[in-house]
C-alpha positions as semicolon CSV with decimal commas, in nm:
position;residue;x (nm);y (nm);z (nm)
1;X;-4,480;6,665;6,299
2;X;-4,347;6,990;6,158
3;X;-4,568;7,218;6,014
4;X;-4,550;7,168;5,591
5;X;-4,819;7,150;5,359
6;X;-4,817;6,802;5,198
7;X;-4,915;6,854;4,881
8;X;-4,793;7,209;4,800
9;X;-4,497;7,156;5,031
10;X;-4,528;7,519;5,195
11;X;-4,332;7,594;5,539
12;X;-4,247;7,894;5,758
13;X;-4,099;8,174;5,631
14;X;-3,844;8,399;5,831
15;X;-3,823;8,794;5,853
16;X;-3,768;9,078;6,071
17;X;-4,035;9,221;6,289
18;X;-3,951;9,648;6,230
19;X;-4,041;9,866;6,499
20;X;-4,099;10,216;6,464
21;X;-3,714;10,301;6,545
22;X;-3,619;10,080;6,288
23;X;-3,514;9,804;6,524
24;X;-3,485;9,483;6,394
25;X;-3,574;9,104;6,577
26;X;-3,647;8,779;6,376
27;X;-3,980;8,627;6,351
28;X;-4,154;8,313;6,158
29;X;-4,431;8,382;5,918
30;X;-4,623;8,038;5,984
31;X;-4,799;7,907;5,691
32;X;-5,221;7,856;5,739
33;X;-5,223;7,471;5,707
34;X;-5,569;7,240;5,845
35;X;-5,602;6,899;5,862
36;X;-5,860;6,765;5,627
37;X;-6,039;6,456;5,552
38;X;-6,087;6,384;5,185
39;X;-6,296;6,077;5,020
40;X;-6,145;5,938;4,720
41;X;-6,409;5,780;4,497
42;X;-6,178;5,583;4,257
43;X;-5,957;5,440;4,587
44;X;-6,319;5,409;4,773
45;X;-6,130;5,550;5,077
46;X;-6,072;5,839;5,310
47;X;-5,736;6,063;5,321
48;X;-5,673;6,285;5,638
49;X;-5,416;6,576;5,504
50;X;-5,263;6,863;5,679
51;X;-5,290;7,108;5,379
52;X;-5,269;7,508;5,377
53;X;-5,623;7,664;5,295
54;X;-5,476;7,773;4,919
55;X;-5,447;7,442;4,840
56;X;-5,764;7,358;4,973
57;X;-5,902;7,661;4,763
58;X;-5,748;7,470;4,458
59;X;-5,904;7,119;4,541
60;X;-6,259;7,301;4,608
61;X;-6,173;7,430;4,232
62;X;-6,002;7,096;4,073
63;X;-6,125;6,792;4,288
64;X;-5,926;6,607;4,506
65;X;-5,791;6,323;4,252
66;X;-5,652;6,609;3,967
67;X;-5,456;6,792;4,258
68;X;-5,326;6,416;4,388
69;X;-5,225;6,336;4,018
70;X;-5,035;6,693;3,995
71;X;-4,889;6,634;4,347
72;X;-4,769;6,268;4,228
73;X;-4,592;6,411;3,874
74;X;-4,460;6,659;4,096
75;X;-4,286;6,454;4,305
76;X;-4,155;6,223;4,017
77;X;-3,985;6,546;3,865
């Protein structure tokens, strides 16, 4: 399974690791995804999700069923 945020859809970025000479190489910025179980009172179930910790800042903030809804339009766009 790759490593993508599935509500926020975040991956790796790429860049250049710069040493002091100015040499250049290519490396990944990986993005800070967990994988989280959330309880979903109007479903009356559990949700695991591999999520990066902003989005898990923004559920903490919004609850779980706002950032679904917001996810769901999203994806309908």
């Amino acid at each position: 399974m790759s490593r993508v945020c599935e509500i926020s859809g975040k991956r790796a970025q790429f860049g250049n690791n710069v040493s002091k000479a100015m040499n250049k190489t290519k490396r990944r910025f990986e993005v800070n995804l967990i994988k989280k179980r959330f309880f979903i009172p109007e479903e009356d179930k559990w949700v695991t999700l591999k999520i990066s910790t902003s989005v898990l800042k923004t559920i903490n903030r919004k609850g779980i069923a706002a950032v679904l809804k917001e996810a769901k339009a999203q994806e309908a766009l």
